[in-house]
C-alpha positions in Angstrom: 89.2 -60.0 30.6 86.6 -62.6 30.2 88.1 -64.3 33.5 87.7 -61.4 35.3 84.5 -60.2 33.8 82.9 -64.6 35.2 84.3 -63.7 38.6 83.5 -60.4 39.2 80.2 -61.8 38.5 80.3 -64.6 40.6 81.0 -62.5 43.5 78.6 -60.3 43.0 76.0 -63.3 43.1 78.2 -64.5 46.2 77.8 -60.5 48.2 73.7 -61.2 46.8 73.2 -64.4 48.2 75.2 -63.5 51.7 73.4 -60.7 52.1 69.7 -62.4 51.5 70.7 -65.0 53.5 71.4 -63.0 56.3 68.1 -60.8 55.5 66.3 -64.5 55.4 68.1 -65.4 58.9 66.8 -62.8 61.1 63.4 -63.1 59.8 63.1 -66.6 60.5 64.8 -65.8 64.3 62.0 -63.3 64.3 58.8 -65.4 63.8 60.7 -68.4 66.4 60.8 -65.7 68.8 57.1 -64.7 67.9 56.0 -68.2 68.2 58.0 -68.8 71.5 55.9 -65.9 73.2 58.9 -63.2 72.5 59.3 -60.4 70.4 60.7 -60.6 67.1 60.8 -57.0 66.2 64.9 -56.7 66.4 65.3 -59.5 63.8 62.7 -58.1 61.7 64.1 -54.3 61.7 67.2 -56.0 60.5 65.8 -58.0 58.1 65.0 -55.0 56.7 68.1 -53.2 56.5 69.4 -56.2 54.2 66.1 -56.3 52.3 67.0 -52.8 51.5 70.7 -53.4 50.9 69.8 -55.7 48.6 67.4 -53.7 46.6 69.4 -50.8 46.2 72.8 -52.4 45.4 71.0 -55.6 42.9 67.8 -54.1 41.6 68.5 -55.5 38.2 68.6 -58.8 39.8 66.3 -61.9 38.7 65.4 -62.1 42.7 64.6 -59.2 43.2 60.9 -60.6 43.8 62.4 -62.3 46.4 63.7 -58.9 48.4 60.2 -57.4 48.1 58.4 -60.0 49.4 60.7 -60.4 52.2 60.3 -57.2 52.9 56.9 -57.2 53.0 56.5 -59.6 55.5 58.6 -58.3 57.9 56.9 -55.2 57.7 53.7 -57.2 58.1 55.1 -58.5 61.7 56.3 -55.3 62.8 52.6 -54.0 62.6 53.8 -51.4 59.7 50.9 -52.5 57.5 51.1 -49.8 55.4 55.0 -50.5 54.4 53.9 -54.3 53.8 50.8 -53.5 51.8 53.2 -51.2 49.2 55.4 -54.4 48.8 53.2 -56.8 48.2 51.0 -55.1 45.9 54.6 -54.7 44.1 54.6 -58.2 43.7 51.2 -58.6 42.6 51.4 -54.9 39.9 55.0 -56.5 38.7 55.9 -60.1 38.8 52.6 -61.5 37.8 54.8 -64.7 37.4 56.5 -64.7 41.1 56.3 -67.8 43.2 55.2 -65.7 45.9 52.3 -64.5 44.1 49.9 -65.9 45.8 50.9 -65.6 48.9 51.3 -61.9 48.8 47.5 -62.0 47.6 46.9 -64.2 51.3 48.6 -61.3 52.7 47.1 -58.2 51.5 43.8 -60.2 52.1 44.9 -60.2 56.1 46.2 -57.0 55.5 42.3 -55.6 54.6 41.2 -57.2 57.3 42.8 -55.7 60.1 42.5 -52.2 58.2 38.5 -53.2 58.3 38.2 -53.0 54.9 36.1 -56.5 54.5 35.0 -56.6 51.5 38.7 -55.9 50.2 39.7 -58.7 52.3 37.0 -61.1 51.1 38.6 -60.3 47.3 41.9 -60.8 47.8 41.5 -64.4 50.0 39.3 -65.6 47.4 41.6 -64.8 45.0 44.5 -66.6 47.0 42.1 -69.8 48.0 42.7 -70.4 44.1 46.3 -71.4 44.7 47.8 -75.0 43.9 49.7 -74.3 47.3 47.4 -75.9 49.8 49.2 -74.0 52.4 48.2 -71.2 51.1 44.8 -72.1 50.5 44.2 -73.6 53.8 45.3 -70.1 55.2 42.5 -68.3 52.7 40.3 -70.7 54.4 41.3 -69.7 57.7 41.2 -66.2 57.7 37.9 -65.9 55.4 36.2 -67.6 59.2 38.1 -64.3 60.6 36.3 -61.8 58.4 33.1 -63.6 58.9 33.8 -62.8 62.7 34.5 -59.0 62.0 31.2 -58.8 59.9 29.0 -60.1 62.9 28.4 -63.7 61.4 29.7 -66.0 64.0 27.3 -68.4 62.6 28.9 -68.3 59.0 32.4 -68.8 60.5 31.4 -71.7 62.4 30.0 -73.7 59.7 33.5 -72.6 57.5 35.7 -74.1 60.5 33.7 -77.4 60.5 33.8 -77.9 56.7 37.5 -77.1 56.9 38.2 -80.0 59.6 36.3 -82.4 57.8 37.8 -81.5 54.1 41.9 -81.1 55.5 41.8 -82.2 58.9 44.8 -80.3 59.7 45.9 -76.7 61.1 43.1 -78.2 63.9 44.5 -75.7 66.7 44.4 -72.6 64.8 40.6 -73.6 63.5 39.4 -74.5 66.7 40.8 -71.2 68.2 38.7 -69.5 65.5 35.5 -71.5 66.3 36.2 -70.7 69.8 35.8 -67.0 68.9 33.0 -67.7 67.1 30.7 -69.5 69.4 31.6 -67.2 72.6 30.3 -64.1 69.8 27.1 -66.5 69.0 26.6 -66.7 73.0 27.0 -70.3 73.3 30.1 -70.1 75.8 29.9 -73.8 76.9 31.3 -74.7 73.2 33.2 -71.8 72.8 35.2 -73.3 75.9 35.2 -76.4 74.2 37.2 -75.5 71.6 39.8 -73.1 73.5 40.6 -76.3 75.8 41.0 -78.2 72.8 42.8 -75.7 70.6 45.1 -76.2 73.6 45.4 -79.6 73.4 46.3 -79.5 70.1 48.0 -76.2 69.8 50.9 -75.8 66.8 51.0 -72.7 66.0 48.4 -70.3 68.3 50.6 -68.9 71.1 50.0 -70.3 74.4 48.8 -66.8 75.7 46.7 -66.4 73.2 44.5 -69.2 74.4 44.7 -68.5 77.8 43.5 -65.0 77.2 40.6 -66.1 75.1 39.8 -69.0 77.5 40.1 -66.3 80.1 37.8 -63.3 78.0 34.9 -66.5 77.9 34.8 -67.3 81.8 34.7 -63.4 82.2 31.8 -63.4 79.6 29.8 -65.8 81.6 30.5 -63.8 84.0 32.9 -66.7 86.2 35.2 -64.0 87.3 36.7 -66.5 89.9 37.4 -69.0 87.4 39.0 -66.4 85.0 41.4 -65.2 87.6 42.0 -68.8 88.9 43.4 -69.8 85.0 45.4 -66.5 84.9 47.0 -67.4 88.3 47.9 -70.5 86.8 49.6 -69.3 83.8 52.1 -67.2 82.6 50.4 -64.4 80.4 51.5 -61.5 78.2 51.0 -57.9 78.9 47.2 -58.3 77.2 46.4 -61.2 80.1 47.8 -58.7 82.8 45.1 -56.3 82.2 42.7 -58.3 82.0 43.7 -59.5 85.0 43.1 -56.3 86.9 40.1 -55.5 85.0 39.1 -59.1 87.0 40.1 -57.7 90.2 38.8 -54.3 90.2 35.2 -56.1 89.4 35.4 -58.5 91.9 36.3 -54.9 94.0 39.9 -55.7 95.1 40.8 -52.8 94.1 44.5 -52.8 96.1 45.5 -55.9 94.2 43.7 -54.8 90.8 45.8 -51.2 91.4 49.3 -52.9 91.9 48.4 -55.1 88.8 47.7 -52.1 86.7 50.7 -50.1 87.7 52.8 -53.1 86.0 51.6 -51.7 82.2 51.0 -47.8 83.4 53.7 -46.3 81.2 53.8 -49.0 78.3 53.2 -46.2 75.5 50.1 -48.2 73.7 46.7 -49.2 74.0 47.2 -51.5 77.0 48.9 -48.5 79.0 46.0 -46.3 78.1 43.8 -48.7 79.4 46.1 -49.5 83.0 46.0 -45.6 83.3 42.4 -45.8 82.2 41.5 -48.4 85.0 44.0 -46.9 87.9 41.9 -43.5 87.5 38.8 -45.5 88.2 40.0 -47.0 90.8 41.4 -43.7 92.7 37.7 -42.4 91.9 36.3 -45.2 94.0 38.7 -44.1 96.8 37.8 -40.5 96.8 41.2 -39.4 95.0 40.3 -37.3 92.4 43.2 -34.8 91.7 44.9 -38.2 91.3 42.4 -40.0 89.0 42.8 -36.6 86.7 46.2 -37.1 86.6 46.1 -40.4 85.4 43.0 -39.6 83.1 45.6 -36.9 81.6 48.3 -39.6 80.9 46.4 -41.8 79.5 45.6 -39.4 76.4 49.3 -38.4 76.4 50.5 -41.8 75.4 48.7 -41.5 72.1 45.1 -41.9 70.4 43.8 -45.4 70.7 40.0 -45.2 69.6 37.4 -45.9 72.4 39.7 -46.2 75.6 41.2 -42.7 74.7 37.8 -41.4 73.9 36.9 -42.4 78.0 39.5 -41.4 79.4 39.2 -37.5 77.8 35.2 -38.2 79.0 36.2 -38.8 82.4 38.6 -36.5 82.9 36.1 -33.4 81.7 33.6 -34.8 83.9 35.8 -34.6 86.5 36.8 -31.0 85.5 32.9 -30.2 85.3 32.3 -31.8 88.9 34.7 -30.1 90.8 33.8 -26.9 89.3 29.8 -27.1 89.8 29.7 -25.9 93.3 31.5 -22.8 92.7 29.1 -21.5 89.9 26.7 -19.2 90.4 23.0 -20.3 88.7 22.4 -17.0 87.2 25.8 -17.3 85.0 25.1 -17.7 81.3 28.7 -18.1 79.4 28.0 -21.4 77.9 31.2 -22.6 79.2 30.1 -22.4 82.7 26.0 -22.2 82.5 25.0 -24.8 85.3 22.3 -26.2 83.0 24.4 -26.5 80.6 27.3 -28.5 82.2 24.6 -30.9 83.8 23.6 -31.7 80.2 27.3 -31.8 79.0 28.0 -34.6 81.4 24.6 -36.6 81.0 26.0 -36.7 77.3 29.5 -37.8 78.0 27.9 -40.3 80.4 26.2 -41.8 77.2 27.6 -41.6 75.0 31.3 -41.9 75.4 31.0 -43.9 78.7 27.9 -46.2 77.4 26.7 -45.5 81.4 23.4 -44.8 80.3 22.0 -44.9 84.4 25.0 -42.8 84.8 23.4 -40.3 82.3 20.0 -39.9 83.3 20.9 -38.6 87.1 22.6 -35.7 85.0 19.9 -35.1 82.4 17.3 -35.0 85.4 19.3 -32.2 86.9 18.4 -30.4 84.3 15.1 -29.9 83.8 14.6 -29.9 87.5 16.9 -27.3 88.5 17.0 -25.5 85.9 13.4 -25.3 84.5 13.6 -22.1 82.6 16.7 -23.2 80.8 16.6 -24.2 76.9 18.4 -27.2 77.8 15.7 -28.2 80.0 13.0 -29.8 76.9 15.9 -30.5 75.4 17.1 -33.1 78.2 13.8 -34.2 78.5 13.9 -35.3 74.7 17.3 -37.5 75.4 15.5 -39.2 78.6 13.0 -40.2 76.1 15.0 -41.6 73.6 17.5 -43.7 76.4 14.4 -44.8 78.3 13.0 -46.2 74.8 16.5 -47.6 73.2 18.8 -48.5 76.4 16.4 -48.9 79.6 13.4 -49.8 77.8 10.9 -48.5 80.7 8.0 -47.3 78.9 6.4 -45.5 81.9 9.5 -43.1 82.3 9.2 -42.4 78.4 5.4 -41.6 79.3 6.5 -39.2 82.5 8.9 -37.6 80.3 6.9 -36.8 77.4 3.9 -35.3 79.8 6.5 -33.0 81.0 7.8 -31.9 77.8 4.3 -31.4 76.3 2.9 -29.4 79.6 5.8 -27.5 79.9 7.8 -27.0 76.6 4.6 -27.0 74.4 6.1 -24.8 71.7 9.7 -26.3 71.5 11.3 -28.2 68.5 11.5 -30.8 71.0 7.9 -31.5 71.5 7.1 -31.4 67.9 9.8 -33.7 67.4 8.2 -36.1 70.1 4.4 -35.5 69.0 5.8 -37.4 66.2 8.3 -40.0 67.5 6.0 -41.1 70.1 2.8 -41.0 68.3 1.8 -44.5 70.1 2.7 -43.0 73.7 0.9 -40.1 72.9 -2.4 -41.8 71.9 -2.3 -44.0 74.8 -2.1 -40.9 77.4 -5.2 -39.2 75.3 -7.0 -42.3 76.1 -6.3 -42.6 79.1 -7.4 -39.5 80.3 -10.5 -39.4 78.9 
């Protein structure tokens, strides 16, 4: 009996190990595939299943740490953040005395920071910078000069990724890819180049793609649109480089070339196909197209909710809607749904502030008050003109030629109260000027 009892055990033990093994196999054939420019995300999704075989069939097991944080991490590289988050907070709530303590503090600290929660972030990494594992602490390090990116301190994250060459001298390529970031956000481009070229040079783990994208993003910052395209031509890229790529083409105004390029990523159902549909109604604007350009406005929102791309392609597609609708109202209707005045205004707004076209806006605001004088969206027009001449144009004589008109002709109006106060200054200046 005790025979038995030592090698039933044994197998068991033998059916665990097999089956981490295998869980451990596919996730290391997942991140090689990452790291070659691949996706991993098969490997990983199987990783799981035996993460989960394991835990359900040796839960009482000494390694069951081991499971979770597995787990955990393949989550983490699928992009299920959530899923990882759960596990390694497990590790952190249960096995205060896990080897992969730590580490599961480094990830729930990257974890923050791609959920935007900084200050979360900043806890956890300084938490795992305090680990005897200099691996681990060099990768605190690391992404600590990320989150000082996110929070608008390019400066900050520049002087981390120099003291972090000088104290370890290692992990150079991922730093320098960081510092790259970080100068082309401080505006000094000419370093921020620097550092791509030579993140290239000495690249270990930073994709190939990667670099070429940033490298790419700079030129097209400085506004060396040739030169982007040039290194993009020149290199293979990733889906993320393809759209950049026709964003480059449809600026330089090939559109025919920057339309084919699109089309390669219009039905990928994620952000970079909402932004190829984005782009391809754009471009069958420019040519006059429009029924097709509200097509592809509409397909863009059905491929899912991706923040400020989907918010401009449901802008454009309403203007759109508005446009081709204006000529057949009538100017006496007053349904606010189709009240002339109203629609006018409806697009000046989408035109600032969903689009960030502020030039855009004004033509529509102006319709307002000047074809439709007698309409309460008139002052209220002239009020916005005020505040985007001010903020975005900065033309101080159109706030003046606004404000007159408001005053003269919308005495009584919240608006003109509201601007007798706001633009005090302006309003002094125009009393002494006419007297």
């Amino acid at each position: 009996m005790k025979k038995f009892l030592i090698f039933f055990l044994l197998l068991s033990n033998c059916a665990y190990y097999n089956t981490f093994y295998n869980a451990q196999k596919y996730y290391s054939d997942g991140v090689k595939q990452e790291k070659e420019g691949g996706s991993g995300a098969g490997n990983f999704q199987k990783s799981v299943e035996k993460c989960e075989k394991v835990l359900k069939r040796y839960s009482g097991s000494k390694w069951v740490d081991d499971a979770i944080f597995l787990l955990g991490k393949d989550f983490y590289y699928l992009h299920q953040l959530s899923k990882a988050k759960v596990n390694f907070e497990k590790i952190i709530s249960d096995f205060s005395d896990s080897p992969f303590f730590d580490e599961s503090l480094l990830f729930l600290g990257k974890i923050a920071l791609n959920e935007g929660s900084l200050s979360e972030s900043v806890i956890f990494l300084n938490r795992a910078a305090e680990s005897k594992d200099s691996r681990i602490r060099m990768e605190a390090f690391k992404t600590n000069m990320e989150v000082y990116l996110k929070k608008d301190s390019p400066g900050k994250a520049i002087q981390a990724g120099e003291d972090f060459i000088q104290k370890y001298g290692t992990h150079i390529a991922e730093v320098y890819y960081i510092l790259g970031s970080a100068y082309r956000d401080a505006g000094k481009y000419s370093e921020a180049l620097k550092m791509f070229k030579r993140a290239m040079k000495e690249s270990e783990k930073v994709k190939p793609e990667d670099l070429i994208y940033r490298l790419a993003l700079t030129y097209v910052t400085m506004d060396s649109l040739s030169q982007a395209l040039s290194l993009i031509d020149q290199n293979q890229g990733n889906d993320s480089i393809t759209i950049l790529k026709g964003e480059i083409l449809q600026r330089l105004g090939e559109l025919d070339r920057a339309e084919e390029t699109f089309k390669s990523a219009e039905n990928f159902r994620n952000r970079l196909g909402v932004i190829a549909n984005y782009h391809l109604g754009q471009i069958k604007e420019e040519k006059g197209d429009i029924k097709s350009a509200q097509k592809l406005y509409s397909k863009a929102l059905n491929l899912g909710v991706f923040g400020d791309i989907t918010d401009k392609a449901r802008a454009k597609g309403e203007i759109l809607e508005i446009s081709s609708n204006m000529d057949s109202l009538r100017s006496d209707t007053l349904t606010k749904g189709k009240d002339p005045a109203y629609l006018n205004f409806r697009v000046g707004e989408l035109y600032a502030l969903e689009l960030k076209e502020p030039g855009e806006a004004v033509k529509w605001y102006e319709n307002v008050f000047r074809d439709f004088p007698e309409s309460p969206y008139a002052p209220k027009a002239l009020y916005v003109l005020m505040n985007i001449y001010t903020k975005e144009l900065v033309d101080s004589t159109k706030v003046r030629e606004c404000l007159d008109l408001l005053l003269n002709h919308y005495p009584d109006t919240k608006y003109s109260e509201a601007a007798r106060e706001e633009y005090a200054t302006y309003l002094q200046d125009t009393t002494s000027n006419r007297k």
